[in-house]
mmJSON file of the N, C-alpha and C atoms, coordinates in Angstrom:
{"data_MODEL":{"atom_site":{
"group_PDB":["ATOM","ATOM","ATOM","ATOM","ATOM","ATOM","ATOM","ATOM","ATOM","ATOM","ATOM","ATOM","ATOM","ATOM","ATOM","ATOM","ATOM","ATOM","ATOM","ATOM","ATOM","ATOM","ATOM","ATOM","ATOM","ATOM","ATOM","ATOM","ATOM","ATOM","ATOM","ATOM","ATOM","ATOM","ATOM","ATOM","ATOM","ATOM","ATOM","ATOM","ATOM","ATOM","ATOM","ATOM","ATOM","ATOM","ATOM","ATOM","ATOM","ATOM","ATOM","ATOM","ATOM","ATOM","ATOM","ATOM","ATOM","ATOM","ATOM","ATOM","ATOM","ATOM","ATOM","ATOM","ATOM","ATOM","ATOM","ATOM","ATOM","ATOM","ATOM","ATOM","ATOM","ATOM","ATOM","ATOM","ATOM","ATOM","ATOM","ATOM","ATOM","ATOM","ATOM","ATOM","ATOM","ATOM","ATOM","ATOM","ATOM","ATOM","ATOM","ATOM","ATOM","ATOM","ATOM","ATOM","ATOM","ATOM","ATOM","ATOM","ATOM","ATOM","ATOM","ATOM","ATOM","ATOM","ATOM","ATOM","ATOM","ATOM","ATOM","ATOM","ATOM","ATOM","ATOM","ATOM","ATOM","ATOM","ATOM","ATOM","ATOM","ATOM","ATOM","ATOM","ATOM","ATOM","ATOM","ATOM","ATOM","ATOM","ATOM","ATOM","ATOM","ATOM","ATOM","ATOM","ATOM","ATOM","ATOM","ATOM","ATOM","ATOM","ATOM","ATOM","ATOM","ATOM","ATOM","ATOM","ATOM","ATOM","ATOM","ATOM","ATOM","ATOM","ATOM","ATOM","ATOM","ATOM","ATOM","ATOM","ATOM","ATOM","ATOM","ATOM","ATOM","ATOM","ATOM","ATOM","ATOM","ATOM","ATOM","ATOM","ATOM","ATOM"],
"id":[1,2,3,4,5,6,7,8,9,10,11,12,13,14,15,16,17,18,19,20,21,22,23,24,25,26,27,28,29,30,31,32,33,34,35,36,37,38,39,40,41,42,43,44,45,46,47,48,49,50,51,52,53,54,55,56,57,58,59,60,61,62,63,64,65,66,67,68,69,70,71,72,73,74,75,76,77,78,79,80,81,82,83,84,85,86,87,88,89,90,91,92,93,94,95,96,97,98,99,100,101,102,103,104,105,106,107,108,109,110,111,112,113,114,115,116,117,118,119,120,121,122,123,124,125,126,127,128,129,130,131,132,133,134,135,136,137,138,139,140,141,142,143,144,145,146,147,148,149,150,151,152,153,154,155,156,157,158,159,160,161,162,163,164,165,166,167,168,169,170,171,172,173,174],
"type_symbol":["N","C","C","N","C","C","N","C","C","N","C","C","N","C","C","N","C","C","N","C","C","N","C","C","N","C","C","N","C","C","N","C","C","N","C","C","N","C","C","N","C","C","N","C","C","N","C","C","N","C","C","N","C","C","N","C","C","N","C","C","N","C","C","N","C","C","N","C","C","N","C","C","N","C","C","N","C","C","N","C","C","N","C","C","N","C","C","N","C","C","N","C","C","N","C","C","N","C","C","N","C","C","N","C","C","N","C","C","N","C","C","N","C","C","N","C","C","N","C","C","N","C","C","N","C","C","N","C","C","N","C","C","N","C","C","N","C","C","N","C","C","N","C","C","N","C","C","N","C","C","N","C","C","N","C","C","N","C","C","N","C","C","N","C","C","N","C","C","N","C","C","N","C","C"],
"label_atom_id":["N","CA","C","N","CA","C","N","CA","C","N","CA","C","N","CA","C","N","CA","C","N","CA","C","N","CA","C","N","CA","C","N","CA","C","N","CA","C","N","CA","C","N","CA","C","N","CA","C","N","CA","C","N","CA","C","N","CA","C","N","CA","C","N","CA","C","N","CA","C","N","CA","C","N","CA","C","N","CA","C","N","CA","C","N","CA","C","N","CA","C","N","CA","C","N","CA","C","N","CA","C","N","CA","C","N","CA","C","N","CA","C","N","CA","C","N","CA","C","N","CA","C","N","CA","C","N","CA","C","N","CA","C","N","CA","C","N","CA","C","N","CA","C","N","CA","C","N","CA","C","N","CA","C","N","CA","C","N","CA","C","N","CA","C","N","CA","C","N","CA","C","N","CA","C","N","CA","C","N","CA","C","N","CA","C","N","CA","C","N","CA","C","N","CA","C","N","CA","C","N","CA","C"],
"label_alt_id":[null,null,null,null,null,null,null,null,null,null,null,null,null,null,null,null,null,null,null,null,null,null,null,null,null,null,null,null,null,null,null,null,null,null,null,null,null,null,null,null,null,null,null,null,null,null,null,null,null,null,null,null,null,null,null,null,null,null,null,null,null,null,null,null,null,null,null,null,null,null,null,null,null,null,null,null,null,null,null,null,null,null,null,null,null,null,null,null,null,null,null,null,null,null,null,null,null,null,null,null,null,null,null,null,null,null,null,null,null,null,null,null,null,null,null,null,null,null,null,null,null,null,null,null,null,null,null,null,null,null,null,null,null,null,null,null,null,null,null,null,null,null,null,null,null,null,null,null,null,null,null,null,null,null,null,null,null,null,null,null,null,null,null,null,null,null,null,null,null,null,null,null,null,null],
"label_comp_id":["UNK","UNK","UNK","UNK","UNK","UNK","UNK","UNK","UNK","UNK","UNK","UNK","UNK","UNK","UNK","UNK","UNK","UNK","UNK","UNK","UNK","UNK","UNK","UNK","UNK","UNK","UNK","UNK","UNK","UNK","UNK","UNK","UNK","UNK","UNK","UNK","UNK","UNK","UNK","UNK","UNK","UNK","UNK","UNK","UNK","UNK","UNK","UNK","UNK","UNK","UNK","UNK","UNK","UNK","UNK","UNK","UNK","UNK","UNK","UNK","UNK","UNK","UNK","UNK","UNK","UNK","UNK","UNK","UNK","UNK","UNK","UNK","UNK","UNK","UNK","UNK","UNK","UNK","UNK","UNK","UNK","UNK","UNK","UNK","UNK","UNK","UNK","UNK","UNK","UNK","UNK","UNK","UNK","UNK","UNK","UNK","UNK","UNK","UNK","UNK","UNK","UNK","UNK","UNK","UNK","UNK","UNK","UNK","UNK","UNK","UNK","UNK","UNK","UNK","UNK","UNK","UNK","UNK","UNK","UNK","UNK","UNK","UNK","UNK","UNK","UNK","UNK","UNK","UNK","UNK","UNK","UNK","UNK","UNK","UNK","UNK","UNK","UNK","UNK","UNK","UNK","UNK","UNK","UNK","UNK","UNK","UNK","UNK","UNK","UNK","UNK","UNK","UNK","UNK","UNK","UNK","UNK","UNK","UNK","UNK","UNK","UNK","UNK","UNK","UNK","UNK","UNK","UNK","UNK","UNK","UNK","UNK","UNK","UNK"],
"label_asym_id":["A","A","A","A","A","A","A","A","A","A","A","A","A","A","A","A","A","A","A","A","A","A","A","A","A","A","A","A","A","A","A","A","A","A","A","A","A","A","A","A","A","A","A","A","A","A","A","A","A","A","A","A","A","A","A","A","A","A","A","A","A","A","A","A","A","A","A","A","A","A","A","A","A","A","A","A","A","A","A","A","A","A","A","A","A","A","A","A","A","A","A","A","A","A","A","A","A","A","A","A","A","A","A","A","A","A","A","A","A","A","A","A","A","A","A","A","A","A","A","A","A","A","A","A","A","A","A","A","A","A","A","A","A","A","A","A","A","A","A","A","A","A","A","A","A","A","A","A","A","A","A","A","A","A","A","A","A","A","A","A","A","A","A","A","A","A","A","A","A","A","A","A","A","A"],
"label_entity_id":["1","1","1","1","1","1","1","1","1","1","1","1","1","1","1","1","1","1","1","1","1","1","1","1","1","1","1","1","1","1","1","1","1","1","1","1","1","1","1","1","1","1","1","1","1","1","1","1","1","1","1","1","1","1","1","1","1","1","1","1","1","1","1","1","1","1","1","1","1","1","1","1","1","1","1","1","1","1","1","1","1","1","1","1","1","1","1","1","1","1","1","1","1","1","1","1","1","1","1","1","1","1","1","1","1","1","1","1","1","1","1","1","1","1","1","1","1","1","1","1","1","1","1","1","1","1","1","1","1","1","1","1","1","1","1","1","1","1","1","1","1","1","1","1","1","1","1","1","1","1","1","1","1","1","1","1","1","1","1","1","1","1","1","1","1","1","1","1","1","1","1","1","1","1"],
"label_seq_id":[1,1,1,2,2,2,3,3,3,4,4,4,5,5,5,6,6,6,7,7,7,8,8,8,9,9,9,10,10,10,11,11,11,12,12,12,13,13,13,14,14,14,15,15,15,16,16,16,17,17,17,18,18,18,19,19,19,20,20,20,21,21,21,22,22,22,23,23,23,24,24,24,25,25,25,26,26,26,27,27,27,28,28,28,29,29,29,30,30,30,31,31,31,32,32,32,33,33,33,34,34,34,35,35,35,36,36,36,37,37,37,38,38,38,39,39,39,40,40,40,41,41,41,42,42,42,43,43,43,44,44,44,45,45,45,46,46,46,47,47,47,48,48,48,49,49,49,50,50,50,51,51,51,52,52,52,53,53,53,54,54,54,55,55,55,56,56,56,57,57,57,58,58,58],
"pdbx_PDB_ins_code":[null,null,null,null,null,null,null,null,null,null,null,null,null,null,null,null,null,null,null,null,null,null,null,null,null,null,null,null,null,null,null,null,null,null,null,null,null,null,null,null,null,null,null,null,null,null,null,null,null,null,null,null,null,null,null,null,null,null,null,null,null,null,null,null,null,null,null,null,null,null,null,null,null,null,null,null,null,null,null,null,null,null,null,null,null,null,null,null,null,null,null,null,null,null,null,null,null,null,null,null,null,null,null,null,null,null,null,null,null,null,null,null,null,null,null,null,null,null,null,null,null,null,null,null,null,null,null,null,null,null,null,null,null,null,null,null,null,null,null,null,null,null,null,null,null,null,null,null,null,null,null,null,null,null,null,null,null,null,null,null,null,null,null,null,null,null,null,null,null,null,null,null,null,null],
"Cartn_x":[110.742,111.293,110.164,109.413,107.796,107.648,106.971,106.558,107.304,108.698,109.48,109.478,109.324,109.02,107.781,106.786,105.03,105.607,106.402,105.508,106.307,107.968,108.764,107.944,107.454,106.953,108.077,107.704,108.536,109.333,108.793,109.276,110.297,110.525,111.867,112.978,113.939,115.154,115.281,114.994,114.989,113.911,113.475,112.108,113.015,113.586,114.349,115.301,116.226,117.311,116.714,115.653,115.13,114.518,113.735,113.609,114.868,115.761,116.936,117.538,117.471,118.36,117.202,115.908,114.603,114.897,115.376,115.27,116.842,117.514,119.15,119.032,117.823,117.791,117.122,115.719,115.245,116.361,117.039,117.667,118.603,119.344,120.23,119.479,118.047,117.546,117.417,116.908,116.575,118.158,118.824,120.5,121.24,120.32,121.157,120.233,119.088,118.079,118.748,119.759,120.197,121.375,122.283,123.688,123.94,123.408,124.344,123.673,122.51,123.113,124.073,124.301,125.771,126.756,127.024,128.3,128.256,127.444,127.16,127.885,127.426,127.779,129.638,129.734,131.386,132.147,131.476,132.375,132.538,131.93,132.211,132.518,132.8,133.289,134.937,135.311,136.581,137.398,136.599,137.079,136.259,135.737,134.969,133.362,133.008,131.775,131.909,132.462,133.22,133.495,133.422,134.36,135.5,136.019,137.519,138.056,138.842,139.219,138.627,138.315,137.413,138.507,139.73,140.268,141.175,140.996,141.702,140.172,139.25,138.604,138.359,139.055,138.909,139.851],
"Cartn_y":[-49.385,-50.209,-50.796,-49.779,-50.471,-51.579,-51.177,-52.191,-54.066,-53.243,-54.61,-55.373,-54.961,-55.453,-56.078,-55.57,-56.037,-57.32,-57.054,-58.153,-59.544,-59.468,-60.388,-60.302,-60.036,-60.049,-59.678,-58.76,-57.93,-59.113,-60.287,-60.818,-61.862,-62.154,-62.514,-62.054,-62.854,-62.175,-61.185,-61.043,-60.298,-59.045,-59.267,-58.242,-57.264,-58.024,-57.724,-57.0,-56.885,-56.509,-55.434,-55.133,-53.899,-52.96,-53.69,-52.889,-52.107,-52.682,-51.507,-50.645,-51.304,-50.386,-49.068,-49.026,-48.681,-46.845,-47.881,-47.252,-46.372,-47.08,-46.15,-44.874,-44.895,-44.288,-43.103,-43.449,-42.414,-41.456,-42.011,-41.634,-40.961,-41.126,-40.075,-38.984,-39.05,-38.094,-36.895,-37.243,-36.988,-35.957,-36.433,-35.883,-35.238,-35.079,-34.152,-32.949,-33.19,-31.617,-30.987,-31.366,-30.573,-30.308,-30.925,-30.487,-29.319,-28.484,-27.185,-26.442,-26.255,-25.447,-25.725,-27.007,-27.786,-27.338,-27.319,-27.191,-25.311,-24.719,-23.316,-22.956,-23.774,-23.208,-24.001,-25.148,-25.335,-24.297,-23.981,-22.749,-21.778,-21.508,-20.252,-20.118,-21.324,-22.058,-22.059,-22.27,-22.54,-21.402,-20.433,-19.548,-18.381,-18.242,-16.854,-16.343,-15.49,-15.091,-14.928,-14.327,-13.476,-14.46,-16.054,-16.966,-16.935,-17.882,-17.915,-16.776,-16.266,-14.93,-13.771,-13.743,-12.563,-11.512,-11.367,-10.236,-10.379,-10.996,-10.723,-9.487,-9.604,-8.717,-7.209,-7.412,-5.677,-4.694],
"Cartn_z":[236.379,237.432,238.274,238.758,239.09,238.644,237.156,236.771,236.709,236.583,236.556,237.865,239.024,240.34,240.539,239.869,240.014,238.642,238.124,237.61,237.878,238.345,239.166,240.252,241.188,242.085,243.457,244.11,245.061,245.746,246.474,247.071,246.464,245.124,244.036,244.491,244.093,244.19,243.013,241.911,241.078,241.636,242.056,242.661,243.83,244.361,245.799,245.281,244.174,243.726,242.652,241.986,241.814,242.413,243.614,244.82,245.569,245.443,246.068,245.393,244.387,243.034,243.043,242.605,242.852,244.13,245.003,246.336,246.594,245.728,245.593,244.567,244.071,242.491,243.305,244.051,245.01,245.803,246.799,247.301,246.721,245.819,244.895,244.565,244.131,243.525,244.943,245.916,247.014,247.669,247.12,247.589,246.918,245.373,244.227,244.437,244.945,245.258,246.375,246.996,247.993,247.997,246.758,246.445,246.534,245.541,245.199,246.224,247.167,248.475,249.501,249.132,250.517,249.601,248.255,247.313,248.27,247.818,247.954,249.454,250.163,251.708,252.07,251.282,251.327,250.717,249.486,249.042,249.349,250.337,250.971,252.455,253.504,253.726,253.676,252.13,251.663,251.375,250.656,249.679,250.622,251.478,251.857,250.92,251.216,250.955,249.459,248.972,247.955,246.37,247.428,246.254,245.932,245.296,244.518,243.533,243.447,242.637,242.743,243.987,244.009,244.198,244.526,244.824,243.568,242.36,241.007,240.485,240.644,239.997,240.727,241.87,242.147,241.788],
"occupancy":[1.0,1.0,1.0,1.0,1.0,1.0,1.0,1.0,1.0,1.0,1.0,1.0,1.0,1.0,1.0,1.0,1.0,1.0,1.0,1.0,1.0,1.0,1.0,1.0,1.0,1.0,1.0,1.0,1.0,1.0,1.0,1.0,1.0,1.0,1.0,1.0,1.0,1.0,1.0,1.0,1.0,1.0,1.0,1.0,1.0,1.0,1.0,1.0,1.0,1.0,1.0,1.0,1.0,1.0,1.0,1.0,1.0,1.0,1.0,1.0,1.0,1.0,1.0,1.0,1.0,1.0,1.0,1.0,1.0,1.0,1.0,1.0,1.0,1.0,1.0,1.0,1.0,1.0,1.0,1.0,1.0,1.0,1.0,1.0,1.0,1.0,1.0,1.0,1.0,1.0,1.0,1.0,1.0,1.0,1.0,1.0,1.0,1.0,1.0,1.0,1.0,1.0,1.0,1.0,1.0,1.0,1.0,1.0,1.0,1.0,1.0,1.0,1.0,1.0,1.0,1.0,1.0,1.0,1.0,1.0,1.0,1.0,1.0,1.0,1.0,1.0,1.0,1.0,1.0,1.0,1.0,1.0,1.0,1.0,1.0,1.0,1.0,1.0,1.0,1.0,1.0,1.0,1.0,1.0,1.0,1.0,1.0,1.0,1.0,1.0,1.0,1.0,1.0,1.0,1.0,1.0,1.0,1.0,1.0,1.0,1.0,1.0,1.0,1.0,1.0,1.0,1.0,1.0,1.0,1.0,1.0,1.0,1.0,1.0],
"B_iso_or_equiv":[0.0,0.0,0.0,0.0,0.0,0.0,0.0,0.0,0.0,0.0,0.0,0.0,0.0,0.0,0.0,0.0,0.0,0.0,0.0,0.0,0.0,0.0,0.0,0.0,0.0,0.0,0.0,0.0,0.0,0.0,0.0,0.0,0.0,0.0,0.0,0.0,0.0,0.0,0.0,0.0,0.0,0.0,0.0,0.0,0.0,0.0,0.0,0.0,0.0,0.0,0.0,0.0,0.0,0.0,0.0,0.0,0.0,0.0,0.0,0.0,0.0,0.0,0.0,0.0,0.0,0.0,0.0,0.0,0.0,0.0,0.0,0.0,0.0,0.0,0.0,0.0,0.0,0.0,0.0,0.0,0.0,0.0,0.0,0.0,0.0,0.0,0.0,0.0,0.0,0.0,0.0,0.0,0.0,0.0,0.0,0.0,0.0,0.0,0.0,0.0,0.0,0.0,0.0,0.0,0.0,0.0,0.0,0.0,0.0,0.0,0.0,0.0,0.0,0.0,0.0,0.0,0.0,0.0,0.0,0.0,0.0,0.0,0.0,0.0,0.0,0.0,0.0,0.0,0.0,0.0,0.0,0.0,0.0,0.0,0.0,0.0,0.0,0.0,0.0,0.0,0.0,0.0,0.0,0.0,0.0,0.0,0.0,0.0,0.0,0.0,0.0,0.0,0.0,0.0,0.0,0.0,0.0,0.0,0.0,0.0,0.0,0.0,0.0,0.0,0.0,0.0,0.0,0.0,0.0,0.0,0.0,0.0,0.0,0.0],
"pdbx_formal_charge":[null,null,null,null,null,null,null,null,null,null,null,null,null,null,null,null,null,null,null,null,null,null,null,null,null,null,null,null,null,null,null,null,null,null,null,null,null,null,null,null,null,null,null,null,null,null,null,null,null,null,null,null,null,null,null,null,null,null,null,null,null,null,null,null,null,null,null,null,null,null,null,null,null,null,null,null,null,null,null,null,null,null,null,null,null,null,null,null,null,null,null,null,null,null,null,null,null,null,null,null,null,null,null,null,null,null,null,null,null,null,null,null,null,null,null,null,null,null,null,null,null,null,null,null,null,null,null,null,null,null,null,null,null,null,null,null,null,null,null,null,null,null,null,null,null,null,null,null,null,null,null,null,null,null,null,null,null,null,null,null,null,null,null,null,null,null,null,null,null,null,null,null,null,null],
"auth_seq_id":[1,1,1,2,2,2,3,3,3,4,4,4,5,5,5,6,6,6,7,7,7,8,8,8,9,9,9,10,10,10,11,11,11,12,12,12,13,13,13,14,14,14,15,15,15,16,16,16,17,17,17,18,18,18,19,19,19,20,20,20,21,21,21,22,22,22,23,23,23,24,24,24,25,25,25,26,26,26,27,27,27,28,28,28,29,29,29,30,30,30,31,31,31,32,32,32,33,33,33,34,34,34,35,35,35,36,36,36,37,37,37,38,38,38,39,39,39,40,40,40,41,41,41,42,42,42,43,43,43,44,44,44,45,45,45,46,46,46,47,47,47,48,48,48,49,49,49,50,50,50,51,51,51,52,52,52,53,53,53,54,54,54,55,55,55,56,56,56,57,57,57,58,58,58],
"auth_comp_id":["UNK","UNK","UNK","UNK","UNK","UNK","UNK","UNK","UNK","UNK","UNK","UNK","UNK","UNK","UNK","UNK","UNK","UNK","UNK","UNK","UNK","UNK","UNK","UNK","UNK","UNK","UNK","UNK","UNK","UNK","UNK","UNK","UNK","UNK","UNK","UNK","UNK","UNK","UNK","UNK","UNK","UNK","UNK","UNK","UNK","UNK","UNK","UNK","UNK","UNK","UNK","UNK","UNK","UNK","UNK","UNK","UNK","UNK","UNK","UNK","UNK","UNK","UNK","UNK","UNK","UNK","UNK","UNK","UNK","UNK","UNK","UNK","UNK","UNK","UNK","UNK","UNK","UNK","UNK","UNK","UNK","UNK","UNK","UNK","UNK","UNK","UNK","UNK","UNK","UNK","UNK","UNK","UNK","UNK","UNK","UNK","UNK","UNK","UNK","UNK","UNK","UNK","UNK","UNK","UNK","UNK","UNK","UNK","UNK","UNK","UNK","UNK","UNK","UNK","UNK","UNK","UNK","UNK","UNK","UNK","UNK","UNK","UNK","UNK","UNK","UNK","UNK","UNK","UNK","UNK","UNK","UNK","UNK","UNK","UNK","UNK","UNK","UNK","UNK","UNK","UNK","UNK","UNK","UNK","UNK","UNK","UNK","UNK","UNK","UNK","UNK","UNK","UNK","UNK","UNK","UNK","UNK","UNK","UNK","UNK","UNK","UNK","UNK","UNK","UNK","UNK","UNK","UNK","UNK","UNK","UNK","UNK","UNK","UNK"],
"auth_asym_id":["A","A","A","A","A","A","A","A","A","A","A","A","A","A","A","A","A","A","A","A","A","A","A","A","A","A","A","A","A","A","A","A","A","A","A","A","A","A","A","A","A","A","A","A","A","A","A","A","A","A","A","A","A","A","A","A","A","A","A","A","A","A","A","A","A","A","A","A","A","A","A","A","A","A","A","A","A","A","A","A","A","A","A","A","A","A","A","A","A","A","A","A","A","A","A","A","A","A","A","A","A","A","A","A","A","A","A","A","A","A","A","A","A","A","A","A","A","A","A","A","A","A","A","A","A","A","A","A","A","A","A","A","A","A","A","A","A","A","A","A","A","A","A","A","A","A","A","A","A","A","A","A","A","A","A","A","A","A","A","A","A","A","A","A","A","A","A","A","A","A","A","A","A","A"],
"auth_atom_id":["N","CA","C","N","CA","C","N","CA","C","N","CA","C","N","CA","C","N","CA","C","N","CA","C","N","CA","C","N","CA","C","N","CA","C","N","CA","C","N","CA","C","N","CA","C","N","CA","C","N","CA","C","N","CA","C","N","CA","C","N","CA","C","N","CA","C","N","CA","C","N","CA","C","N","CA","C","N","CA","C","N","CA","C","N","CA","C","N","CA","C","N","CA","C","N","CA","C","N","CA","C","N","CA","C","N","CA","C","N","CA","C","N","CA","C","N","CA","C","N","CA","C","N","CA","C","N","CA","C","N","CA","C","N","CA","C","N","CA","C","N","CA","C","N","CA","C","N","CA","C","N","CA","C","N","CA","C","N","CA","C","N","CA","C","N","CA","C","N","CA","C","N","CA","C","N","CA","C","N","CA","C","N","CA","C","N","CA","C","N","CA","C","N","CA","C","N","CA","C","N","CA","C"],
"pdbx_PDB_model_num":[1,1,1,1,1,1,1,1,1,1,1,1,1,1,1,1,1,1,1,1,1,1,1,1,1,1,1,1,1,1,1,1,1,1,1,1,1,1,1,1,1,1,1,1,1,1,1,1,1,1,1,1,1,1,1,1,1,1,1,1,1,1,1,1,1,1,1,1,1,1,1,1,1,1,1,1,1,1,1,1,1,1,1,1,1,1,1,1,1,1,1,1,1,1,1,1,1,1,1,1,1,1,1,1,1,1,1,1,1,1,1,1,1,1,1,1,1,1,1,1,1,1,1,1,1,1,1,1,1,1,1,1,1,1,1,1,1,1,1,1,1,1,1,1,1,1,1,1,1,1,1,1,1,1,1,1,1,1,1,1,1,1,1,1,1,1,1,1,1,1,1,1,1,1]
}}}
C-alpha cells in the first residue's frame, strides 16, 4: 500500500484514498490487539467471573 501511494503520489486522489484505507487498516489492527481483553472483561461482566455454564459443571 506504501508503495502504491509513493508512487501515485500522496497528494492524488488515488494517493489520498489509499492513504485512508492505509490508515483504516492501521487502526483495525491497533483495535483487534485489544479485543479479546474487552471481549474478556464483557464476559464477565455478563455472565460473572465463572463464565457461561459454569454452574452446569459443578
Amino acid at each position: 500500500m506504501r508503495d502504491g501511494i509513493a508512487t501515485v503520489g500522496p497528494e492524488s486522489t488515488p494517493g489520498r484514498r489509499m492513504t485512508e484505507t492505509l490508515e483504516f487498516f492501521d487502526f483495525m489492527r491497533n483495535e483487534m490487539e485489544s479485543l479479546p481483553s474487552r471481549w474478556r472483561a464483557h464476559r464477565e461482566e455478563v455472565f460473572g467471573p465463572a463464565g457461561p455454564g459454569a454452574a452446569d459443571n459443578g
